[in-house]
C-alpha positions in Angstrom: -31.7 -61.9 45.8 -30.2 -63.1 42.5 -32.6 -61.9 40.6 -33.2 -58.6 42.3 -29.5 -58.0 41.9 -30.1 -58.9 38.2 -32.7 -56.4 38.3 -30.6 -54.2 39.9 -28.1 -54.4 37.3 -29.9 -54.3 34.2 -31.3 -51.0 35.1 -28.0 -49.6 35.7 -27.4 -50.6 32.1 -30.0 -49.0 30.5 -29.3 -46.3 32.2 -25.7 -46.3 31.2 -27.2 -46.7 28.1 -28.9 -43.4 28.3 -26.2 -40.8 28.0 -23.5 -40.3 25.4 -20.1 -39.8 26.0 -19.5 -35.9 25.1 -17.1 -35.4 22.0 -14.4 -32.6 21.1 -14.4 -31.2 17.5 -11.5 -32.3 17.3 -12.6 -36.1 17.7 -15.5 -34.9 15.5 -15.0 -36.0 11.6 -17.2 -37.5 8.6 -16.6 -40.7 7.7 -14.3 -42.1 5.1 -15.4 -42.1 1.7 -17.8 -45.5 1.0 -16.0 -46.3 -2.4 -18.8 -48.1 -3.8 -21.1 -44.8 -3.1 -18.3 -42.6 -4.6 -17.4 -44.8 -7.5 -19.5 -41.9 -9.4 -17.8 -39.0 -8.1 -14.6 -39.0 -10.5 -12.5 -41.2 -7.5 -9.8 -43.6 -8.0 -8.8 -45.4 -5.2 -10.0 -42.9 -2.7 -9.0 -39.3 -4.4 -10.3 -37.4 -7.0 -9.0 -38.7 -10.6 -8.3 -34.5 -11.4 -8.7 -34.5 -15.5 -5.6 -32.6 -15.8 -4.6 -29.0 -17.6 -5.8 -28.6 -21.2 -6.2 -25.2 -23.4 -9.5 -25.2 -25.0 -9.7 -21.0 -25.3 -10.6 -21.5 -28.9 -13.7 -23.0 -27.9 -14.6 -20.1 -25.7 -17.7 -17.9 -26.2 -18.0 -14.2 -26.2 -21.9 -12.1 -25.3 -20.2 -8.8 -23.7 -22.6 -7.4 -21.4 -24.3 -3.6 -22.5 -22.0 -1.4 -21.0 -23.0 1.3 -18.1 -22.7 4.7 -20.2 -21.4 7.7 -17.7 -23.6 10.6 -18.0 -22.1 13.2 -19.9 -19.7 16.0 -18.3 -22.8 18.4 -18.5 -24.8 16.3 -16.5 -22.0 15.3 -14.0 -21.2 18.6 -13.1 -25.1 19.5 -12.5 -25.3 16.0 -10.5 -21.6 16.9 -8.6 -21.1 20.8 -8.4 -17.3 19.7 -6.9 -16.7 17.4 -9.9 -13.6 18.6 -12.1 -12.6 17.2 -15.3 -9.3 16.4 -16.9 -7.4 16.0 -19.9 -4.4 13.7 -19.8 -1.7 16.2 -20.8 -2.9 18.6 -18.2 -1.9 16.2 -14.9 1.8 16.3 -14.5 1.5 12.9 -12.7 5.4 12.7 -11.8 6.7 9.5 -10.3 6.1 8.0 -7.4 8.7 8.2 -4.5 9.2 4.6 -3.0 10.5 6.5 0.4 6.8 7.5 1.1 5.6 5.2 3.9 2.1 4.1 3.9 0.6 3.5 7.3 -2.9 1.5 6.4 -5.5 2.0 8.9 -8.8 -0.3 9.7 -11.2 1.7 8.1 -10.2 1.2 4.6 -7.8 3.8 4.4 -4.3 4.5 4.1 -2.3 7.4 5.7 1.0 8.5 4.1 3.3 12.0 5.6 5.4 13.7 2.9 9.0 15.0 3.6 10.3 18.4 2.2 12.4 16.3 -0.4 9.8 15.0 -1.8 7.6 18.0 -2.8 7.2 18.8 -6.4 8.7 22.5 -6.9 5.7 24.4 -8.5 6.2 27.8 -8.2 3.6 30.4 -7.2 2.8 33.9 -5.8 1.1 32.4 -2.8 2.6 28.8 -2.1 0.4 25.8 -0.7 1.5 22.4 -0.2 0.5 19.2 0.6 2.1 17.9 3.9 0.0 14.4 4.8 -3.2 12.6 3.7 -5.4 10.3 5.0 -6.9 8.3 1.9 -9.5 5.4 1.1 -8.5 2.9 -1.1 -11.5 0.8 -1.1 -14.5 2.1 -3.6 -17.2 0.9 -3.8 -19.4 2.1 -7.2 -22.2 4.5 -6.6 -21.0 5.3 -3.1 -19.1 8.2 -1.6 -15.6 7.7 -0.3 -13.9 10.2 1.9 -10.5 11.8 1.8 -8.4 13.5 4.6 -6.3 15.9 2.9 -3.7 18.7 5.1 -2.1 21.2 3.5 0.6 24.1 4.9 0.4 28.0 3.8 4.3 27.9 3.1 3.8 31.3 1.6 4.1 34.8 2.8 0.6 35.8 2.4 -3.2 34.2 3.3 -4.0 32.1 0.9 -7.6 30.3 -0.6 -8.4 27.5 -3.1 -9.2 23.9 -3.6 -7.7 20.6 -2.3 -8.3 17.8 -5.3 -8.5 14.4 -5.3 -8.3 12.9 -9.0 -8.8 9.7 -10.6 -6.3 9.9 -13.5 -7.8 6.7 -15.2 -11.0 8.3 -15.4 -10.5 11.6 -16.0 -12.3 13.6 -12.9 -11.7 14.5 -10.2 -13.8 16.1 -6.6 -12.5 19.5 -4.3 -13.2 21.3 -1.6 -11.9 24.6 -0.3 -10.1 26.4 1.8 -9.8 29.7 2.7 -8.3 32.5 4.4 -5.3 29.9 5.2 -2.7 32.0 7.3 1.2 31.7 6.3 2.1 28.8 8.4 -0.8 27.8 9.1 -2.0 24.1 8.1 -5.6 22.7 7.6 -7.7 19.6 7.2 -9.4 19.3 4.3 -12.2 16.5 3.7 -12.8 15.9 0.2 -15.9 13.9 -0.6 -15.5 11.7 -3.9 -18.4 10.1 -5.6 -17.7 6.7 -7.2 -20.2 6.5 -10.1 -21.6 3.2 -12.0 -20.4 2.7 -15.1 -16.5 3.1 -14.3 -13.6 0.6 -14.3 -13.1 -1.4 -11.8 -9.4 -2.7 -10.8 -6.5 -0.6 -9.6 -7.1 3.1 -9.5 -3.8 5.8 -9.6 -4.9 8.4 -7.3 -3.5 12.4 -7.8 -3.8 15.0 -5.0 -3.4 18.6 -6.0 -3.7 21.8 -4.8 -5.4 25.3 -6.8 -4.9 28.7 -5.5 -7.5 31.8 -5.9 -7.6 33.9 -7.8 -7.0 31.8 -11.0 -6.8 28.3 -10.1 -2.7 28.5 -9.9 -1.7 24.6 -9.3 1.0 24.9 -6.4 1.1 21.0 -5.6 0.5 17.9 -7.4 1.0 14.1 -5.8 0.6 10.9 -7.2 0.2 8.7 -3.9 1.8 5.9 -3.4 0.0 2.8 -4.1 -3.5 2.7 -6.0 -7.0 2.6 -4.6 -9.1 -0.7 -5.6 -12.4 0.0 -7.1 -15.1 -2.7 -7.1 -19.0 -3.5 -8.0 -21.5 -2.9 -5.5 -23.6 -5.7 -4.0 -26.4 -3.7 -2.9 -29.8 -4.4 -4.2 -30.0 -2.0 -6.7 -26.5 -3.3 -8.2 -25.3 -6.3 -8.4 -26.7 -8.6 -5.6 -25.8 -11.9 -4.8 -29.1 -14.3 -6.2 -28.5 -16.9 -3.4 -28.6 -14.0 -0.5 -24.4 -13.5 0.2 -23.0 -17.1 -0.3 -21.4 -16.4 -3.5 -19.8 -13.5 -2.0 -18.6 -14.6 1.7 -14.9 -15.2 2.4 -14.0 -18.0 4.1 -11.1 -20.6 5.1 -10.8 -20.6 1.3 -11.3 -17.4 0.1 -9.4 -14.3 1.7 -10.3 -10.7 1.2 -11.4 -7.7 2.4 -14.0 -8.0 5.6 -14.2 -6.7 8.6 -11.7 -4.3 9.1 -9.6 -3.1 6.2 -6.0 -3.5 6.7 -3.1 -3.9 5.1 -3.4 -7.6 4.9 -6.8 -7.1 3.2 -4.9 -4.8 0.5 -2.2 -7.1 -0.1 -4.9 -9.6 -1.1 -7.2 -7.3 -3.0 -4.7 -5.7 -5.1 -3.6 -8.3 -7.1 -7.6 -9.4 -7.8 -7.6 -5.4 -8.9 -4.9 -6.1 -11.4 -6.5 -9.0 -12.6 -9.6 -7.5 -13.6 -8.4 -4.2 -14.4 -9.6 -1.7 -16.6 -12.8 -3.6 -17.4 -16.6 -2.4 -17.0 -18.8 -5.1 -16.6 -18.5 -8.1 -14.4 -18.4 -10.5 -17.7 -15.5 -8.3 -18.8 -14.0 -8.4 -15.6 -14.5 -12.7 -15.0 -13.7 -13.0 -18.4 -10.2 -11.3 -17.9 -9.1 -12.6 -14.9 -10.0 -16.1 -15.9 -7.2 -15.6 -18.7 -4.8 -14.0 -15.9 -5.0 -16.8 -13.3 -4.4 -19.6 -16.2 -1.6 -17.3 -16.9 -0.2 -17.3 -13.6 -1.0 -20.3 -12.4 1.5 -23.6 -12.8 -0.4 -27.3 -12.8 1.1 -29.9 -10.8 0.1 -32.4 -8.1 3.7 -32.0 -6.2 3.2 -30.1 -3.7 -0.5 -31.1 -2.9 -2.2 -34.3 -1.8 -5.3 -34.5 -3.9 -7.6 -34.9 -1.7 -7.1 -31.1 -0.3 -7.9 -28.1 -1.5 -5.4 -25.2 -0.8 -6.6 -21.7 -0.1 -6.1 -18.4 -2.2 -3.2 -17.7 0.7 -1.8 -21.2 0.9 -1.8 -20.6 -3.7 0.3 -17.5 -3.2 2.6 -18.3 -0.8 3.4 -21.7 -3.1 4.5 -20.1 -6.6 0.4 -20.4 -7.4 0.9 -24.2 -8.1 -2.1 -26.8 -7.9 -4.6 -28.3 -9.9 -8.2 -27.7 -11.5 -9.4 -27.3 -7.8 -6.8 -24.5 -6.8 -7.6 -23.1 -10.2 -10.8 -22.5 -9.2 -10.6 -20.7 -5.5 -7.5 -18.6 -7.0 -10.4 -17.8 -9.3 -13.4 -17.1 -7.4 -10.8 -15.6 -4.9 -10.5 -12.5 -7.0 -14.0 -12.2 -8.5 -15.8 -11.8 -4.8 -12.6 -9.5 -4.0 -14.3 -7.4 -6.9 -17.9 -8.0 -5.9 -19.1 -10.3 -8.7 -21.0 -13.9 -7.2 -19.2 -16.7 -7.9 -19.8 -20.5 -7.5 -17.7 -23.4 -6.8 -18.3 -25.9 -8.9 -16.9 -30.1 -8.6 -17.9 -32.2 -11.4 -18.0 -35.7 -11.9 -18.0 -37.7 -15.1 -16.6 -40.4 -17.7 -14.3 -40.2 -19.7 -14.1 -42.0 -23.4 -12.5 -44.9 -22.3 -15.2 -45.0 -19.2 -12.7 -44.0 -16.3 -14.1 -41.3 -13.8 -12.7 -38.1 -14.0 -12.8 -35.4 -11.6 -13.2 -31.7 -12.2 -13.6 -28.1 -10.9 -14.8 -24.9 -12.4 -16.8 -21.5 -11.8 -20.0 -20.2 -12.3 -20.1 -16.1 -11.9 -23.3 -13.9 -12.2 -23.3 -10.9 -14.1 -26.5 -9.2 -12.9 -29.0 -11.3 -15.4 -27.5 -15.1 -15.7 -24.7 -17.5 -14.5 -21.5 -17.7 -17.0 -19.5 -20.6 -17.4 -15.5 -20.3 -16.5 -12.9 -22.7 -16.7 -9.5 -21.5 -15.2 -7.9 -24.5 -15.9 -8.6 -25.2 -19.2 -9.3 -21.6 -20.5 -12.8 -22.0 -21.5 -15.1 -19.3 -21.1 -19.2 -18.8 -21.4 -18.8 -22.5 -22.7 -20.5 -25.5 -20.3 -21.4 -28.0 -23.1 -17.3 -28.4 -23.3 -17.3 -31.3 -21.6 -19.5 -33.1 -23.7 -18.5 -31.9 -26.7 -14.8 -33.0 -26.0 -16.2 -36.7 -25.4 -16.8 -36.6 -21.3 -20.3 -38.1 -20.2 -22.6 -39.1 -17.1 -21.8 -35.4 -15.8 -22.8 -34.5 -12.7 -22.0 -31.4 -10.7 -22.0 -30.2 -6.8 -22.3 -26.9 -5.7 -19.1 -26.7 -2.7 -20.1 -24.0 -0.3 -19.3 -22.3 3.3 -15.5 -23.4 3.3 -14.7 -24.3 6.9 -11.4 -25.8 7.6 -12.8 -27.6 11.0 -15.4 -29.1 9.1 -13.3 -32.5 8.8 -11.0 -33.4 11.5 -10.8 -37.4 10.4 -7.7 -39.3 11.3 -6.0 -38.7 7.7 -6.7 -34.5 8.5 -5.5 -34.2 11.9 -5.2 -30.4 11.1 -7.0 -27.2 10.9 -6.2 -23.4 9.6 -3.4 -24.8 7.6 -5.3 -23.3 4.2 -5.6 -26.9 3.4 -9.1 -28.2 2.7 -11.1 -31.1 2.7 -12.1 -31.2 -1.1 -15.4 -32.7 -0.1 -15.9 -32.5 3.6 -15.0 -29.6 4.3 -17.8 -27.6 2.5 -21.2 -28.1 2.5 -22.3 -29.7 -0.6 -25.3 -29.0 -2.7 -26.3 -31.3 -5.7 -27.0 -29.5 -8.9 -27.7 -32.1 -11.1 -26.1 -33.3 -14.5 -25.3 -31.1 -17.4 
């Protein structure tokens, strides 16, 4: 009997043995760093040794891409019957009116209604004014964009002509018409506005105006109240992604437009527009916002543990403090807003006295190869810094797919509190030494 009992119990062991004890995420988390393992990585005791802030913009280098040339006016207007052209002098602009309030809707537009007091006071025979608009702010290049436009007959007599929606900056504008409009009467007008190649992107003043037949009399004019945001396209024709969208997804770490458009998604687009404004290629565009988020950012280790990385959010809502790490996502943050692929990059080496050093920078692609930028210490188009400024034993890791939950160890207890894993929470791809 004893030894069928054994029996008896040693198969209720095995059995035991057989099935695993189902665990949360939360209880999920990678195991702490092997020290011996990571004794390459640029960590001291545990956390990265960051290699600090230094200015090394001399040693930038400079290959501007071959600008997109816009066709000439001629061949515009054959390509866009409803294109109009401007001169600067002949767009009274005005000011805006900071009482105009801007309802943003999920489509990626923004509606606005305009008072009686704040109507410019053209004068005309027949008089037609704008009361409301419904407008896109986010353009895309070589893609139509669609404006909602109403205007009122305030006039005493029908009225025809043209509702137009201008891009000051560049100096064109699209229309459509109206006609036969009754005194009183209101109508919707949609206005259909190509964005070509070959323009700026960044923030983009927008003008409404109104024309009235039979020659073109302007009876309205109105600069809107916050710009749109033009970008690059990511289509395949454009300027795709090489590794098929990673270099452009948002993430716990980067935050920008997707999904639906709202006014969150503005508020963080808008200052990656005025980073890169004015600027026609996406080396131009990298090159200048590199020098804007060194310019904005201040480098300290207060606030942050080093072992986290904070999101572009988490930057901005901390006086955009942080180290080489933060540098970096604030960074690639507004590049993707602006539809150029960006990389995360950490680094590991030796310094001169043989002490690992920690590091992050960015790769972006402008359409034909991957450029070197350095937030933190200003360097741009310029990889062989390291080793010309005495670092060795360089090895870099691609940090990709962001995810917050990834790591849930006992020293993170936390998730969605923009503060990342600097290692386990991405997914990490080796790309080799430099």
């Amino acid at each position: 009997m004893k030894h069928v009992n054994s029996l008896i119990i040693f198969a209720l062991l095995l059995a035991t043995c057989a099935f695993t004890v189902p665990v949360t995420a939360e209880e999920q988390y990678t195991p702490s760093f092997n020290k011996s393992k990571f004794q390459n990585m640029g960590v001291v005791n545990g956390s990265p040794n960051w290699a600090g802030m230094r200015d090394l913009s001399q040693f930038s280098r400079y290959e501007p891409q071959v600008e997109v040339t816009l066709p000439s006016r001629e061949t515009l207007k054959k390509l866009y019957p409803n294109i109009i052209f401007y001169d600067s002098l002949d767009l009274p602009m005005g000011e805006r009116n900071s009482s105009e309030e801007v309802t943003f809707n999920q489509d990626g537009s923004f509606s606005v209604f305009r008072t009686q007091s704040n109507q410019n006071k053209l004068t005309a025979t027949t008089d037609v004014r704008i009361t409301e608009a419904q407008i896109a702010w986010y353009w895309v290049q070589d893609s139509v964009v669609r404006h909602l436009i109403t205007v009122r007959n305030v006039g005493s007599v029908p009225a025809s002509g043209k509702v137009i929606v201008i891009s000051p900056e560049d100096g064109y504008g699209y229309y459509n018409t109206f006609s036969n409009l009754p005194p009183s009467a209101s109508e919707t007008v949609s206005v259909a506005y190509m964005v070509p190649s070959g323009s700026s992107v960044g923030r983009k003043p927008i003008v409404l105006e109104v024309w009235v037949d039979p020659d073109d009399t302007r009876t309205d004019s109105w600069l809107m109240p916050i710009d749109g945001i033009e970008k690059y396209n990511n289509d395949a024709d454009h300027l795709p992604d090489p590794d098929w969208g990673t270099n452009l997804e948002t993430s716990d770490l980067y935050h920008f437009p997707y999904g639906s458009l709202s006014s969150e998604s503005y508020g963080q687009t808008i200052e990656a527009a005025t980073a890169g404004d004015d600027t026609t290629t996406p080396y131009a565009t990298a090159q200048k916002i590199l020098g804007y988020t060194k310019n904005v950012m201040c480098y300290t280790s207060d606030d942050l543990d080093g072992n986290y990385t904070a999101s572009d959010i988490w930057i901005k809502n901390h006086q955009y403090c942080g180290v080489c790490d933060e540098y970096t996502t604030l960074f690639n943050s507004f590049t993707r807003s602006l539809g150029i692929p960006t990389r995360q990059y950490y680094m590991a080496m030796t310094d001169s006295t043989g002490g690992p050093v920690a590091h992050e920078w960015a790769l972006i692609w402008n359409g034909e190869r991957w450029v070197h930028a350095d937030p933190t210490w200003e360097v741009f188009d310029n990889q062989d810094i390291y080793s010309q400024h005495g670092y060795s034993n360089i090895t870099i890791t691609n940090l990709i797919h962001a995810d917050d939950s990834r790591y849930t160890g006992p020293d993170d207890p936390y998730v969605e509190d923009q503060l990342l894993h600097y290692w386990f929470d991405f997914e990490t791809i080796p790309m080799g030494g430099l």
